[in-house]
PyMOL Python script that loads the backbone (N, CA, C, O; Angstrom):
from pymol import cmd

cmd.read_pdbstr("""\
ATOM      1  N   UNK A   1     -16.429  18.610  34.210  1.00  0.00           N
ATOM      2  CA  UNK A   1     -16.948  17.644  35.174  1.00  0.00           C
ATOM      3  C   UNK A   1     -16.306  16.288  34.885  1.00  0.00           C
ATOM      4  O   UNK A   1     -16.022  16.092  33.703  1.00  0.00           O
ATOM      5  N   UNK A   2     -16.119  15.634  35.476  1.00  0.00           N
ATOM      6  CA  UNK A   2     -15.359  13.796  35.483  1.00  0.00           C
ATOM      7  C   UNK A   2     -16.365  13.383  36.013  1.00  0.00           C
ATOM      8  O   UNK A   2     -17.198  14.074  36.599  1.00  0.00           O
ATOM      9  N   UNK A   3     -16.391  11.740  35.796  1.00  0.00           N
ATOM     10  CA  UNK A   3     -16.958  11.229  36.281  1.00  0.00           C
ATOM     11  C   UNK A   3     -16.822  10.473  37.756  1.00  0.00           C
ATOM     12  O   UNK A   3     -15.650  10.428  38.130  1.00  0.00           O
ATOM     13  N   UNK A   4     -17.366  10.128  38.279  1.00  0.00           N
ATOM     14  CA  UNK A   4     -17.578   9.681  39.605  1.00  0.00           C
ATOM     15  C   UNK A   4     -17.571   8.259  39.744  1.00  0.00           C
ATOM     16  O   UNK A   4     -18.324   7.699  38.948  1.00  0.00           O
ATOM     17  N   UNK A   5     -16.967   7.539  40.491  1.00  0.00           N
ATOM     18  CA  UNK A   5     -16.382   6.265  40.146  1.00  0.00           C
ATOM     19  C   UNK A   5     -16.614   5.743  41.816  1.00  0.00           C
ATOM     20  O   UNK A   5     -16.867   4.654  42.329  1.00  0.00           O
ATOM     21  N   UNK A   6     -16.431   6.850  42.236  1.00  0.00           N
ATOM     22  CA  UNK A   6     -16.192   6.057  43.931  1.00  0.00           C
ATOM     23  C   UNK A   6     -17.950   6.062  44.306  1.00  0.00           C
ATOM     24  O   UNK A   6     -18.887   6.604  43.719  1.00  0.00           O
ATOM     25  N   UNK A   7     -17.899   5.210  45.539  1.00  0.00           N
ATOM     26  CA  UNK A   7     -19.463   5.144  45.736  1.00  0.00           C
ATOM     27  C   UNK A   7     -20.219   6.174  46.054  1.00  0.00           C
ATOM     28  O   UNK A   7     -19.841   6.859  47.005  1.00  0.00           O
ATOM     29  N   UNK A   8     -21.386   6.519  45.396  1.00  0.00           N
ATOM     30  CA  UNK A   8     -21.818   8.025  45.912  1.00  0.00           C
ATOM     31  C   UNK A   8     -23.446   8.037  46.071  1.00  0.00           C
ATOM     32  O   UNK A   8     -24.026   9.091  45.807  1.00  0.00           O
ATOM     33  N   UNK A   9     -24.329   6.708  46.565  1.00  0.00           N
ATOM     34  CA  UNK A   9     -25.234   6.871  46.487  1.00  0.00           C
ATOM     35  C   UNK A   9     -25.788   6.779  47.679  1.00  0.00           C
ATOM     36  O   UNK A   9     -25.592   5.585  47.905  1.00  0.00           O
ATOM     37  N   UNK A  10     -26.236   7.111  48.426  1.00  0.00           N
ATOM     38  CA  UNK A  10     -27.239   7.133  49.912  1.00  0.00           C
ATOM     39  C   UNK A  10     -27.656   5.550  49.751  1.00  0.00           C
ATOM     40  O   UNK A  10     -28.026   4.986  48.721  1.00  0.00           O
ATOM     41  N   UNK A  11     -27.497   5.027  51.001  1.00  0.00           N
ATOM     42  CA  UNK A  11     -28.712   3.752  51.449  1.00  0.00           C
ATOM     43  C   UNK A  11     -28.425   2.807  49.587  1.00  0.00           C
ATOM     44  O   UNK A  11     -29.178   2.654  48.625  1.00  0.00           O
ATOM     45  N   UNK A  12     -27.096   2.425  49.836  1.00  0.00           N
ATOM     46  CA  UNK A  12     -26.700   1.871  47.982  1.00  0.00           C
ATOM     47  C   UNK A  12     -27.726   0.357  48.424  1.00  0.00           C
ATOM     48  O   UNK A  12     -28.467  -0.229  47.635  1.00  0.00           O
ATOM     49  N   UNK A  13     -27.580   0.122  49.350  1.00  0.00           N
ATOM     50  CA  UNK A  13     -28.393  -1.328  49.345  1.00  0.00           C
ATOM     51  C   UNK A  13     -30.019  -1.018  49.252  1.00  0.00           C
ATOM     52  O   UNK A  13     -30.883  -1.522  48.535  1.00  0.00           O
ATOM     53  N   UNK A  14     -30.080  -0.115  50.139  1.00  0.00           N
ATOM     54  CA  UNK A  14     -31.789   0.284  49.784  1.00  0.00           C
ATOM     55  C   UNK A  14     -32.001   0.379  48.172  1.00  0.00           C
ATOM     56  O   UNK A  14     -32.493  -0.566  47.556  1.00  0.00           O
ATOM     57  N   UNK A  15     -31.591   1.599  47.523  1.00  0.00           N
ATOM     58  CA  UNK A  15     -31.432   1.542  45.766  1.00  0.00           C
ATOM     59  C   UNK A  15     -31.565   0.448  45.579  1.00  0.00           C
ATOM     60  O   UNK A  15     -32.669   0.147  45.124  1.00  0.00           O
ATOM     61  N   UNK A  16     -30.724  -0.519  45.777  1.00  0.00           N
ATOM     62  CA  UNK A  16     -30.377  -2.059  44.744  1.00  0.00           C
ATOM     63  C   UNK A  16     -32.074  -2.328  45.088  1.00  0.00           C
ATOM     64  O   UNK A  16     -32.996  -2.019  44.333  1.00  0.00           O
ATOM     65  N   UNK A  17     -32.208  -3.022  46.507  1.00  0.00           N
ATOM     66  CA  UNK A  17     -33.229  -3.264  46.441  1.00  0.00           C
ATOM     67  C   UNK A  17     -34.782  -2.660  45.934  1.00  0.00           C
ATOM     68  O   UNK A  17     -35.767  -3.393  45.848  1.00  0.00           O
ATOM     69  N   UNK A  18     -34.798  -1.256  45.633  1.00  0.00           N
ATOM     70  CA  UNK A  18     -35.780  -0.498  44.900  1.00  0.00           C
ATOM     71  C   UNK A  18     -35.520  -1.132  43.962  1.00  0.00           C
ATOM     72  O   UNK A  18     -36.366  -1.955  43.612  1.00  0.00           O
ATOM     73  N   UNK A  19     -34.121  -1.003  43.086  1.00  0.00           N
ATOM     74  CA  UNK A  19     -33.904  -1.273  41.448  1.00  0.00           C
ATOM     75  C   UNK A  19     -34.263  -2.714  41.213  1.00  0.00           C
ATOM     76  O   UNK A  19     -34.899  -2.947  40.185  1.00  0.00           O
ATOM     77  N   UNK A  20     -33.917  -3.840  42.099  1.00  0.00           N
ATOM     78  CA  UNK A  20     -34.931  -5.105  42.020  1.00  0.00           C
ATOM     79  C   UNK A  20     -36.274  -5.073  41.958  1.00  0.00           C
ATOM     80  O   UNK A  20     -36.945  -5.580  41.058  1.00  0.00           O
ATOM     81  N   UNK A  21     -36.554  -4.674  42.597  1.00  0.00           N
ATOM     82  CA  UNK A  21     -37.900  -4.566  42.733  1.00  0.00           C
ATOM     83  C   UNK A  21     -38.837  -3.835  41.439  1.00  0.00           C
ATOM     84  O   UNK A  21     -39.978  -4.135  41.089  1.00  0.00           O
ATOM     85  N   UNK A  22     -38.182  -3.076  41.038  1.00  0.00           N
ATOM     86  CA  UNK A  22     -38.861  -2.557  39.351  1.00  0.00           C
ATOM     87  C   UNK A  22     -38.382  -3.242  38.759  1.00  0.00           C
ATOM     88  O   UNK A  22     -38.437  -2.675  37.667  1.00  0.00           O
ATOM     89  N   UNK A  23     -37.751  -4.390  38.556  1.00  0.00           N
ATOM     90  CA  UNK A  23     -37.729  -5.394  37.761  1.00  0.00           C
ATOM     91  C   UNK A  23     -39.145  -6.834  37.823  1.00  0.00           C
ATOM     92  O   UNK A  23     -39.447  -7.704  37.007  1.00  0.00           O
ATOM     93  N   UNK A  24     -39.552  -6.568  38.844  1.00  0.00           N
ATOM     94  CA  UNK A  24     -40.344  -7.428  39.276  1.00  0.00           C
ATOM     95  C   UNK A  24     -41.633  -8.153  38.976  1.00  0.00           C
ATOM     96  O   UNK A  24     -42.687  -7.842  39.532  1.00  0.00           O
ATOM     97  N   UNK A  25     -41.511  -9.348  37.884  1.00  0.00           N
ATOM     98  CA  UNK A  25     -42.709  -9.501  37.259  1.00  0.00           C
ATOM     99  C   UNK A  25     -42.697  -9.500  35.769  1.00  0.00           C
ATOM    100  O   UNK A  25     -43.532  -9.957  34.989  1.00  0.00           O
ATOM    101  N   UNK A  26     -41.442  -8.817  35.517  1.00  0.00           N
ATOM    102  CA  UNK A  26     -41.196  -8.485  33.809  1.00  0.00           C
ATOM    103  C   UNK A  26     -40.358  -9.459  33.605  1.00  0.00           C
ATOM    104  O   UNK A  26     -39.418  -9.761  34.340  1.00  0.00           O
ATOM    105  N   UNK A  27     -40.844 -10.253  32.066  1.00  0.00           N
ATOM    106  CA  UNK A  27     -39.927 -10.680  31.578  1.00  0.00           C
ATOM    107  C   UNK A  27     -38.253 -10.843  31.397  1.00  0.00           C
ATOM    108  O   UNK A  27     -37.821 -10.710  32.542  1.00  0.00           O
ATOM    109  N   UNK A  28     -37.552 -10.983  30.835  1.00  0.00           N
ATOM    110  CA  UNK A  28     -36.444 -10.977  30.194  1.00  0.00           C
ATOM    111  C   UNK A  28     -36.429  -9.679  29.055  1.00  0.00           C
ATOM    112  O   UNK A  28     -35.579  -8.789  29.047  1.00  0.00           O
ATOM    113  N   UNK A  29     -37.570  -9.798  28.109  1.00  0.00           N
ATOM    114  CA  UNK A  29     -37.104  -8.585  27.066  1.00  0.00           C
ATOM    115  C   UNK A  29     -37.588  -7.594  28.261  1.00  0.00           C
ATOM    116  O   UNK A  29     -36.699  -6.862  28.696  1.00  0.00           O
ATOM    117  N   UNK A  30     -38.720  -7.484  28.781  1.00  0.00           N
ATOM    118  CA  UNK A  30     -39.062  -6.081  29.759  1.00  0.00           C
ATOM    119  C   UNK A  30     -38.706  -5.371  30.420  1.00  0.00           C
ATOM    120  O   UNK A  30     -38.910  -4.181  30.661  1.00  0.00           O
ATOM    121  N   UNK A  31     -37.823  -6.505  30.934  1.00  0.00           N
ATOM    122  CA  UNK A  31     -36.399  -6.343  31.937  1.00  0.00           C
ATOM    123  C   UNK A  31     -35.234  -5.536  31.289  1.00  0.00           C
ATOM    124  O   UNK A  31     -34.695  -4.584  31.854  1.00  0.00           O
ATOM    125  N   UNK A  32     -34.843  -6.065  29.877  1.00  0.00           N
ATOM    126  CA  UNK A  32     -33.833  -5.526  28.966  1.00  0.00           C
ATOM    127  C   UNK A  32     -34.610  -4.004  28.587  1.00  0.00           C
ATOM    128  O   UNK A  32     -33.715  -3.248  28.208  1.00  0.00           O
ATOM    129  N   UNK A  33     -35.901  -3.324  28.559  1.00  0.00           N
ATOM    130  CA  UNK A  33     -36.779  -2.823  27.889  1.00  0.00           C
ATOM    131  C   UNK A  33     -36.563  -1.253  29.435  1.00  0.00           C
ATOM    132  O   UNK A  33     -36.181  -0.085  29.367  1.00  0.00           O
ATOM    133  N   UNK A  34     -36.964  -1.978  30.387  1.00  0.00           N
ATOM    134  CA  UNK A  34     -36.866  -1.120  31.363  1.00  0.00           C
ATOM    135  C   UNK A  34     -35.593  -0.873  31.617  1.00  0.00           C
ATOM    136  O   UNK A  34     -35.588   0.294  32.011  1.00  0.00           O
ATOM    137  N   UNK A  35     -34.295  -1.356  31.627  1.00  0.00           N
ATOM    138  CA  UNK A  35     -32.954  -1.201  31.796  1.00  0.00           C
ATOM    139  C   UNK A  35     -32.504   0.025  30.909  1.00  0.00           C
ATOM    140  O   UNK A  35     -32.045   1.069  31.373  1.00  0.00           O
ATOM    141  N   UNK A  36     -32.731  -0.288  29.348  1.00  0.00           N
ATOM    142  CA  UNK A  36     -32.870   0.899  28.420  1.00  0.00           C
ATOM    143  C   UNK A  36     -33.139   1.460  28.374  1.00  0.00           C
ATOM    144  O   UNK A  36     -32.505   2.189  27.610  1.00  0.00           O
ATOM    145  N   UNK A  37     -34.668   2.267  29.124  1.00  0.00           N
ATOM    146  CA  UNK A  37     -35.619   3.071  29.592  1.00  0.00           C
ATOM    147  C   UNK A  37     -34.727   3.694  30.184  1.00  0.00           C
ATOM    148  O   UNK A  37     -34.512   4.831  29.764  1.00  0.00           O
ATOM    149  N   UNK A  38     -33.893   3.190  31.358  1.00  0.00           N
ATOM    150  CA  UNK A  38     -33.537   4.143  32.325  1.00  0.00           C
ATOM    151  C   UNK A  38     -31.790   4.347  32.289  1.00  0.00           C
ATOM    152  O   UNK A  38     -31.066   5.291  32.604  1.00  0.00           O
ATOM    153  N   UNK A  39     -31.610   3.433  31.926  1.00  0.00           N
ATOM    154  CA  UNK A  39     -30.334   4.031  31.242  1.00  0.00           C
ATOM    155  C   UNK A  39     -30.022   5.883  30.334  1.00  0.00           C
ATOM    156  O   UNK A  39     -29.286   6.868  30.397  1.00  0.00           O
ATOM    157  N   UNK A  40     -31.246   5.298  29.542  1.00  0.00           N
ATOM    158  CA  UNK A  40     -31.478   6.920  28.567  1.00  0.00           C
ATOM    159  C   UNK A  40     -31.853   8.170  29.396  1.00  0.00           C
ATOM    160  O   UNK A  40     -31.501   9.334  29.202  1.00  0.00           O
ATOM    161  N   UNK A  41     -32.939   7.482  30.719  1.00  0.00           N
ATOM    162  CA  UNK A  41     -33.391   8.722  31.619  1.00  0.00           C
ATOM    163  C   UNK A  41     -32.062   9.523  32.504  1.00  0.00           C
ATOM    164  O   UNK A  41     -31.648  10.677  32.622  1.00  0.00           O
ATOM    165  N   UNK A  42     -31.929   9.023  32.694  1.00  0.00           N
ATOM    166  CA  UNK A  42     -30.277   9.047  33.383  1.00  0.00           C
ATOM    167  C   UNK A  42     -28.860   9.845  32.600  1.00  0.00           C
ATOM    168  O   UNK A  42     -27.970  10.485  33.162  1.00  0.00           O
ATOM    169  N   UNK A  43     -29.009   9.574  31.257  1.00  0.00           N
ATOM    170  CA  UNK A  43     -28.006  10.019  30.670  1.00  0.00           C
ATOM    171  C   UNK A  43     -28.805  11.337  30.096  1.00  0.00           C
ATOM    172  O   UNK A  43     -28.080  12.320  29.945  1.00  0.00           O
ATOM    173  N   UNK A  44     -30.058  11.487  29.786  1.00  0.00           N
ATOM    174  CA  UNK A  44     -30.393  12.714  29.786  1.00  0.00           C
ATOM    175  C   UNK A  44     -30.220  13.528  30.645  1.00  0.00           C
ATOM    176  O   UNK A  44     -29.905  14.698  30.424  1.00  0.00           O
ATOM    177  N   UNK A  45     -30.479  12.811  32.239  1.00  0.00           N
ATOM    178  CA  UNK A  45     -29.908  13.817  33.341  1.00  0.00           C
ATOM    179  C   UNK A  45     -28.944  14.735  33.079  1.00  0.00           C
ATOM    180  O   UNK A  45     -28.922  15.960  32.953  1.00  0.00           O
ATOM    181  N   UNK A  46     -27.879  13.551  33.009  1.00  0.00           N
ATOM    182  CA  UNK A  46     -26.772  14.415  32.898  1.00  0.00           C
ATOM    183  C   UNK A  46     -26.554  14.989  32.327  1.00  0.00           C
ATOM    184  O   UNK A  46     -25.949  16.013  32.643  1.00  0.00           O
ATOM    185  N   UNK A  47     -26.933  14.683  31.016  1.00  0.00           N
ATOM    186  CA  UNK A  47     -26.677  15.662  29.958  1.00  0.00           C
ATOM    187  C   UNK A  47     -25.366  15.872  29.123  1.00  0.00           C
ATOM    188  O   UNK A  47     -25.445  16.057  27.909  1.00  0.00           O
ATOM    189  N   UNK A  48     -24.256  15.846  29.725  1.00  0.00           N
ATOM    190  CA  UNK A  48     -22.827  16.050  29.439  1.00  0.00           C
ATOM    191  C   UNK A  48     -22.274  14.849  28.654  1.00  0.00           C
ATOM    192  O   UNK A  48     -22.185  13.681  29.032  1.00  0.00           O
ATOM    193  N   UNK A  49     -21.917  15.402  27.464  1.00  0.00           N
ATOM    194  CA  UNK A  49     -21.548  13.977  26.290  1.00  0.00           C
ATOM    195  C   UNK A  49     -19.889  13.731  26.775  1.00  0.00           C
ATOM    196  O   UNK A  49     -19.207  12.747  26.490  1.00  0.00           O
ATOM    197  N   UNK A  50     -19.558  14.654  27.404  1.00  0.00           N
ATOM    198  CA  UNK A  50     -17.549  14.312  27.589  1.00  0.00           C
ATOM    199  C   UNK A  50     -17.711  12.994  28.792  1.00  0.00           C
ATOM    200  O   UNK A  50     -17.287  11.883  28.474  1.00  0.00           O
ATOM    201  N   UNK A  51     -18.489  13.251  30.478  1.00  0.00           N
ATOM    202  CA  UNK A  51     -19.136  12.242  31.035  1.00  0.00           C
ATOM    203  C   UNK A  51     -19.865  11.469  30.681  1.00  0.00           C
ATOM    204  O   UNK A  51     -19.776  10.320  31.112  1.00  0.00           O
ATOM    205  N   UNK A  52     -20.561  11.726  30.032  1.00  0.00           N
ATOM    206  CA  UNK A  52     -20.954  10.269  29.061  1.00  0.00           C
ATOM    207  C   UNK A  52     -19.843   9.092  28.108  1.00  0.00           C
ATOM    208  O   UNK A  52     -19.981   7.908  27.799  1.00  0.00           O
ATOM    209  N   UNK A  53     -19.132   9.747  27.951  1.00  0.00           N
ATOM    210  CA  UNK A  53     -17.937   9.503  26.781  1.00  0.00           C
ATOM    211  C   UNK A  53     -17.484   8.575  27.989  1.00  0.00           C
ATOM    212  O   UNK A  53     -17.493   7.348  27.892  1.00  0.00           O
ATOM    213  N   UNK A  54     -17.055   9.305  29.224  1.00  0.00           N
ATOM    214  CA  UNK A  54     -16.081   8.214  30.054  1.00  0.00           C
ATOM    215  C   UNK A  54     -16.990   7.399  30.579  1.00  0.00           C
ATOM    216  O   UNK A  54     -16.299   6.424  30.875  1.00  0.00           O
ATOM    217  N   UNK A  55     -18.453   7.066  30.997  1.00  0.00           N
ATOM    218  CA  UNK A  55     -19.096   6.045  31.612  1.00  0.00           C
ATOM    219  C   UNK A  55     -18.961   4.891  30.509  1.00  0.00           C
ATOM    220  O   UNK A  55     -18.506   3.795  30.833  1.00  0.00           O
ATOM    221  N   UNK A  56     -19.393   5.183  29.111  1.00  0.00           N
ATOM    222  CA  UNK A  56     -19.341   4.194  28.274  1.00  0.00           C
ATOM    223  C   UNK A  56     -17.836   3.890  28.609  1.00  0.00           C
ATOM    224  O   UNK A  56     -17.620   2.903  29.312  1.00  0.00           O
ATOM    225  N   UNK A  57     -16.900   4.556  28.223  1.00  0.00           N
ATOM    226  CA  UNK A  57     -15.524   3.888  28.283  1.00  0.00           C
ATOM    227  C   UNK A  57     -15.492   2.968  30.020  1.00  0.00           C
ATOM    228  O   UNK A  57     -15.230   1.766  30.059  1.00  0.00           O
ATOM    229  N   UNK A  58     -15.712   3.550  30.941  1.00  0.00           N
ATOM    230  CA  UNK A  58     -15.649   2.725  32.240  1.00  0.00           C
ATOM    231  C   UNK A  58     -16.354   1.674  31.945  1.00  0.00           C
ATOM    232  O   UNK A  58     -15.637   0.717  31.654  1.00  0.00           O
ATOM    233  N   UNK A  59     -17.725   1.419  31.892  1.00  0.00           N
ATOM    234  CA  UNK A  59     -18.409   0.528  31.850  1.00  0.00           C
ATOM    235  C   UNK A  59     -18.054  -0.554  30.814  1.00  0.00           C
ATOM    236  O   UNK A  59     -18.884  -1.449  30.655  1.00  0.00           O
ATOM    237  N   UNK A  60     -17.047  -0.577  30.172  1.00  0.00           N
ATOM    238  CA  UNK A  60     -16.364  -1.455  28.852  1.00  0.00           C
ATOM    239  C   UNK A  60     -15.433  -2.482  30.357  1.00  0.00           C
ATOM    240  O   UNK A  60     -14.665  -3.407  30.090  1.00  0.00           O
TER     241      UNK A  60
END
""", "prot")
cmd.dss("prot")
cmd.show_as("cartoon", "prot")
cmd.util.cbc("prot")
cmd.orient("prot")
């Protein structure tokens, strides 16, 4: 599997605005706290450490 780079999410502005919105009210660390939260939920999704390997490298 590779990773996916081009845009691939339904309604990407709707998302953003969900993903604002669970920020909403929280601090700075809560904010950093929930980001980490779901960062990890996400990479458990996937599951795959070789795609994982390249998001960290992309995201650099």
């Amino acid at each position: 599997m590779t990773l996916t780079l081009d845009p691939n999410i339904a309604d990407p502005d709707g998302f953003y605005d969900e993903l604002l919105r669970a920020h909403e009210g929280l601090s700075k660390d809560e904010s950093d706290a929930f980001n980490a939260r779901l960062i990890l939920v996400l990479c458990n999704h996937i599951g795959d450490r070789d795609v994982l390997r390249a998001a960290l490298e992309a995201a650099k």
